[in-house]
Every structure is written in C-alpha cells, then in structure tokens.
N, C-alpha and C positions, 0 to 999 in steps of 0.2 A: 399772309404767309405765302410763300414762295417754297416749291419743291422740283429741285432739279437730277435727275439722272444722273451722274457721274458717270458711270460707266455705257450708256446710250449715248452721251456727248462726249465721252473720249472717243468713241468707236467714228463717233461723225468726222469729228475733227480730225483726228488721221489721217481717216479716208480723203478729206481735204488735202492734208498738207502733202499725201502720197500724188494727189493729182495737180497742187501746183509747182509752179515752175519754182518757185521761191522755197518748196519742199517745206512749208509752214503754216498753221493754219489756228488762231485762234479766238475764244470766245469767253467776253465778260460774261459771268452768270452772277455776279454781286458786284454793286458798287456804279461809279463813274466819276465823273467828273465833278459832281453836286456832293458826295462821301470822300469821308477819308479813308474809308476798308473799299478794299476792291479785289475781285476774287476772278483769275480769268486761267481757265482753261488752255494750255498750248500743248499744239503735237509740233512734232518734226521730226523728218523722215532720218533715219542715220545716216550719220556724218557730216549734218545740216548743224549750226551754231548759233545762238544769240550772241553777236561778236560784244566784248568788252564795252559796259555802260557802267553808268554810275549807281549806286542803290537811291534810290527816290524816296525812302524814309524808310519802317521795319519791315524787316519781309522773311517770306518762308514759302519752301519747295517744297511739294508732295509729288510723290514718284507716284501716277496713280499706273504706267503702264510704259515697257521697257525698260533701260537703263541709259544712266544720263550721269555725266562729269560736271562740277562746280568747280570754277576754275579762281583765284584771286590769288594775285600774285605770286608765290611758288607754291603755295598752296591747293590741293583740289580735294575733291569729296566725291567717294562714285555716290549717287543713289538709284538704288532697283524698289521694285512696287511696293507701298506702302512705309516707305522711309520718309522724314521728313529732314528738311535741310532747313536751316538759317542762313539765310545770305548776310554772306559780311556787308562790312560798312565799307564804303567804297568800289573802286571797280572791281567787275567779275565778270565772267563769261558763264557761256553752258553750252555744252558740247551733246550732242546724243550719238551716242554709241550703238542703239540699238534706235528702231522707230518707237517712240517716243510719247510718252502726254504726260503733262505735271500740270497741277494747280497753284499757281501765284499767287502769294496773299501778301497786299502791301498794305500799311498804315503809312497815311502820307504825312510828311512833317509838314506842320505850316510853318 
C-alpha cells in the first residue's frame, strides 16, 4: 500500500510550475509505463495550456486546486476544486485560468 498527500504534492507542484519557465510542473503518483491506470498530478501557472492532444485511452480530471477550462472542439467545461471532468474522446486542450493542479487519471487502450 502506497499513501500519497494530495494536497502536500499539489502545494509542491505549483510551487514548481510557478518557478519554471515552462509554468508547469508534474508528478505520477500511480501508474507508468508497466500499468494501464496512471494517476499524475499537474499544476500550471494561469494562462499556461496543455495545447490540443489526443485522449490516450479513458480518462478523468480532478480540479484539486484553482480553476481550469476543458476545451474540445466548440465545446469546453470550467472545472473549480473538487469537480471532476471526463475527457472526450478525441482532441482537447486545458487551459488554467487560475494557478492550477488537477489529477489525470488515464486507462490506456491497448
């Protein structure tokens, strides 16, 4: 068993993404490349974007701090703390309006 912080490793990662240049900073705490569930922590500073990718197989947003735009095709979705989001199928973006931390949660297709 594994027990992770949420809220000490959003506060970390932040603090990351507020002092890189890139204004992003994130952290698997489940999963990798050997699982198909993989759980990874991202901040980013506002007005910072994960520019438009593909979805990689199921997945879901947790707004654990700020707020943050899900964007697919004319479609978007605000989420603020404690909302959870389904990512479409297909391309999306995510925009942070505010500074920022969500947890990604993908099941990968094989």
């Amino acid at each position: 068993m594994q027990k992770t912080s949420l809220i000490a490793l959003s506060r970390h990662e932040l603090e990351q993404a507020r002092e890189a240049s890139s204004g992003r900073s994130a952290k698997t705490v489940f999963g990798g490349h050997e699982h198909q569930l993989r759980q990874t922590v991202i901040a980013l500073r506002a007005g910072e974007e994960l520019s438009e990718h593909e979805n990689p197989g199921e997945a879901t947003l947790q707004v654990l701090e700020g707020r943050v735009l899900l964007k697919s095709g004319e479609a978007s979705w605000n989420g603020s703390p404690g909302d959870l989001l389904t990512i479409p199928d297909g391309l999306h973006s995510l925009d942070a309006v505010e500074d920022s931390v969500i947890m990604l949660t993908v099941v990968k297709l094989r």
